[in-house]
C-alpha positions as CSV (number, residue, x, y, z in Angstrom):
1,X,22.7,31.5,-1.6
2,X,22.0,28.4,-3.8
3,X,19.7,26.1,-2.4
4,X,18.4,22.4,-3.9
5,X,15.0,22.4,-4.2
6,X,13.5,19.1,-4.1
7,X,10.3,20.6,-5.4
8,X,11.6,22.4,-8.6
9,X,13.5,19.4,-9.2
10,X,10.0,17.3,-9.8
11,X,8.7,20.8,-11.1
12,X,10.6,21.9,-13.6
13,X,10.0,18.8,-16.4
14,X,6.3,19.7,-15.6
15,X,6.6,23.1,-16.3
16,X,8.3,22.5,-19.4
17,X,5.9,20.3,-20.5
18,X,2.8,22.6,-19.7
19,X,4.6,25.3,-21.8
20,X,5.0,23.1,-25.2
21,X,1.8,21.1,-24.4
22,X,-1.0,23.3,-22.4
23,X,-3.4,20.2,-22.3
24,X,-1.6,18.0,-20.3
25,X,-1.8,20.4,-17.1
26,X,-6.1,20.1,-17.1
27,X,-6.3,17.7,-13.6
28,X,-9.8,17.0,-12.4
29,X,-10.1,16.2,-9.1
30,X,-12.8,13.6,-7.8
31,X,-14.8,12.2,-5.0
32,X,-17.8,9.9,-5.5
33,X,-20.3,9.2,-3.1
34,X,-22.3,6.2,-3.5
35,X,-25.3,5.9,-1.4
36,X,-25.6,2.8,0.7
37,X,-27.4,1.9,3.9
38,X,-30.2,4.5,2.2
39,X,-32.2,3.9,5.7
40,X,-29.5,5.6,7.9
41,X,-30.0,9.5,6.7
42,X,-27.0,10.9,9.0
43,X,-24.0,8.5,7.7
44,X,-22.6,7.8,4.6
45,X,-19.2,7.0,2.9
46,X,-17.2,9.4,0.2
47,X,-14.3,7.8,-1.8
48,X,-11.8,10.3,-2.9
49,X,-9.3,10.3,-5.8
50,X,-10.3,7.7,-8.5
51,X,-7.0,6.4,-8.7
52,X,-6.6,5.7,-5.3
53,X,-10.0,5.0,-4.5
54,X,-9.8,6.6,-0.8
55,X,-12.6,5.9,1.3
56,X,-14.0,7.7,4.6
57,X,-17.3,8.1,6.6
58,X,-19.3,11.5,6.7
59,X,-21.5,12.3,8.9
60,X,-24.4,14.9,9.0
61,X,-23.9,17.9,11.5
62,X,-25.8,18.2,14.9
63,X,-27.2,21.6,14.0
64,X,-29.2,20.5,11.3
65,X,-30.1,17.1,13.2
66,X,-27.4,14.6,12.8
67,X,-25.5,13.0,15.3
68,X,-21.8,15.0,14.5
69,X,-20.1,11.2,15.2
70,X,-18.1,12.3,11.4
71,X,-16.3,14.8,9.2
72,X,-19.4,16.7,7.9
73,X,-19.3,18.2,4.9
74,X,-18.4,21.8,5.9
75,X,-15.4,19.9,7.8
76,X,-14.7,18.4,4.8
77,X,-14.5,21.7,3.4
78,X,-12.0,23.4,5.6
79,X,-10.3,20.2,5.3
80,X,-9.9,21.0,1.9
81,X,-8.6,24.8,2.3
82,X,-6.1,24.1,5.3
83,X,-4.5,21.4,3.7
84,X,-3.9,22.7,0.1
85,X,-2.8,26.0,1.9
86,X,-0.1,24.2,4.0
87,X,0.8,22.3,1.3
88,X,1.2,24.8,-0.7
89,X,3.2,26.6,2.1
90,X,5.7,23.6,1.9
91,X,6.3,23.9,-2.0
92,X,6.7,27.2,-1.7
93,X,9.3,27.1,0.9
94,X,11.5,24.2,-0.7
95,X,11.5,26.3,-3.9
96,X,12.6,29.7,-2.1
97,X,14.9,27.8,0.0
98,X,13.5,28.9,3.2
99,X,13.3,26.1,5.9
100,X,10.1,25.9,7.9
101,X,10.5,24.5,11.8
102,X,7.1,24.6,12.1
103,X,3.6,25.1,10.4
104,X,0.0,25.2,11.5
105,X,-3.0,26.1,9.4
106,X,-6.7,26.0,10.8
107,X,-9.4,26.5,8.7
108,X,-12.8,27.5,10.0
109,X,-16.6,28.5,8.2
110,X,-19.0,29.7,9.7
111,X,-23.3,29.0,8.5
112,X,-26.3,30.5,9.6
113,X,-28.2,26.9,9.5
114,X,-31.5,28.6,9.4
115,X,-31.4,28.7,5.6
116,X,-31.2,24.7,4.8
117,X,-33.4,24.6,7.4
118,X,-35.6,26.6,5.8
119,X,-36.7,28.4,8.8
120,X,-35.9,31.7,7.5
121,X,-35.9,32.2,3.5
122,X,-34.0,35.4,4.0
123,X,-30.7,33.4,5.2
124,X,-28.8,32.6,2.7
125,X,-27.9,28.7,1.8
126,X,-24.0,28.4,2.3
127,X,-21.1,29.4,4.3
128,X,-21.4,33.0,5.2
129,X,-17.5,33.2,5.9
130,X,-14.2,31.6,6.5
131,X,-11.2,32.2,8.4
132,X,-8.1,31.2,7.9
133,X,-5.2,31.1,10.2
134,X,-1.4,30.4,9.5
135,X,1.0,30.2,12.0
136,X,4.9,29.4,11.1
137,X,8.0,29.4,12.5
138,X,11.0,29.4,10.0
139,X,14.8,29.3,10.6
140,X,14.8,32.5,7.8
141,X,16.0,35.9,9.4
142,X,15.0,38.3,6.2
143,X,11.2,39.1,7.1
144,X,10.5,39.9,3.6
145,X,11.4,36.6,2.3
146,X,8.8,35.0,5.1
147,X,6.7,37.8,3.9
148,X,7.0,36.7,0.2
149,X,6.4,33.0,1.4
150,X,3.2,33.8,2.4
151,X,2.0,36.3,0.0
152,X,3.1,33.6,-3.0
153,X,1.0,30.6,-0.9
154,X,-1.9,32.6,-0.9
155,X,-1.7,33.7,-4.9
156,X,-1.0,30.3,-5.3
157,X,-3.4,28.0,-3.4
158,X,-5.9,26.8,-5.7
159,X,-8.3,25.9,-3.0
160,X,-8.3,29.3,-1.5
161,X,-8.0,30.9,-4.5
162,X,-11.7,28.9,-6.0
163,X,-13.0,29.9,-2.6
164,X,-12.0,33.9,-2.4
165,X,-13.9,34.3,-5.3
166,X,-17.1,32.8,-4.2
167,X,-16.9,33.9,-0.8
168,X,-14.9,36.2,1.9
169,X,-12.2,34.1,3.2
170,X,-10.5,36.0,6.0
171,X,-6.6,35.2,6.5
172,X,-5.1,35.4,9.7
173,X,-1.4,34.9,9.3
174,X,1.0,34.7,13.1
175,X,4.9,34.3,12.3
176,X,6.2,32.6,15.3
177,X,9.7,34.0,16.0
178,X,12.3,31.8,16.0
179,X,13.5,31.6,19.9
180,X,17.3,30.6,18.8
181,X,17.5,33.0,16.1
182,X,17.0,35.9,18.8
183,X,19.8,34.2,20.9
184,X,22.1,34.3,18.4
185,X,22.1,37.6,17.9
């Protein structure tokens, strides 16, 4: 079955070019936080992407004394993983051809705050673990297609993949099935 992939359309020129010029596929990535209002310690502003200059307010975490009224950090974080691991999941799906009704990816990390606290010098200083957990629903009937879907996002997710090998990142996938597809049967 011969799909068009809107993705390996835009893909494919890359590709080619990464092959005959390995140089042009280095991307940095950026954010920049520039400190401002220097009396209020719990608030401050990140701009991400230097292109596009994105700005948004962080805030500090209530468990280590801020007022939680923001994305902290560690939000900012599974913010990070859940959405290059969905997006991912979409490019992966256009270029297999497998149509996604639905997608939902939560990303969660858990932190003994004792350590940045420095209440305890035993607890380590960072995220102890994360969970990830995927829930689709896709029009496909052959499971191991869905099955290869996911396996390829996770191999493929650079967020997830830069985090695996720092940390444990538990994955919790749930494939919703598809209530028409067992009516039609």
């Amino acid at each position: 079955m011969k799909h068009d992939s809107k993705v390996l359309e835009r893909q494919k020129p890359l590709m080619a070019s990464y092959v005959v010029t390995p140089e042009k596929a280095w991307v940095t990535d950026m954010a920049t936080v520039e400190g401002k209002h220097l009396n209020d310690p719990f608030h401050t502003k990140v701009t991400v992407n230097e292109e596009l200059q994105y700005p948004f307010p962080i805030g500090v975490h209530r468990a280590v004394g801020g007022l939680h009224d923001a994305p902290n950090p560690g939000d900012i974080l599974c913010t990070a993983l859940a959405a290059c691991f969905e997006s991912t999941l979409r490019l992966i799906a256009d270029r297999l051809g497998i149509t996604l009704e639905s997608t939902r990816v939560k990303a969660t990390a858990g932190v003994d705050v004792r350590g940045t606290l420095m209440v305890d010098k035993a607890v380590p200083v960072a995220f102890q673990r994360m969970d990830l957990e995927v829930e689709i629903d896709t029009s496909e009937s052959n499971r191991e297609r869905t099955e290869l879907l996911l396996r390829a996002t996770e191999q493929s997710c650079i967020i997830l993949q830069t985090l695996k090998a720092a940390l444990p990142i538990h994955i919790n996938h749930k494939v919703v099935e598809q209530k028409s597809l067992a009516m039609k049967v």
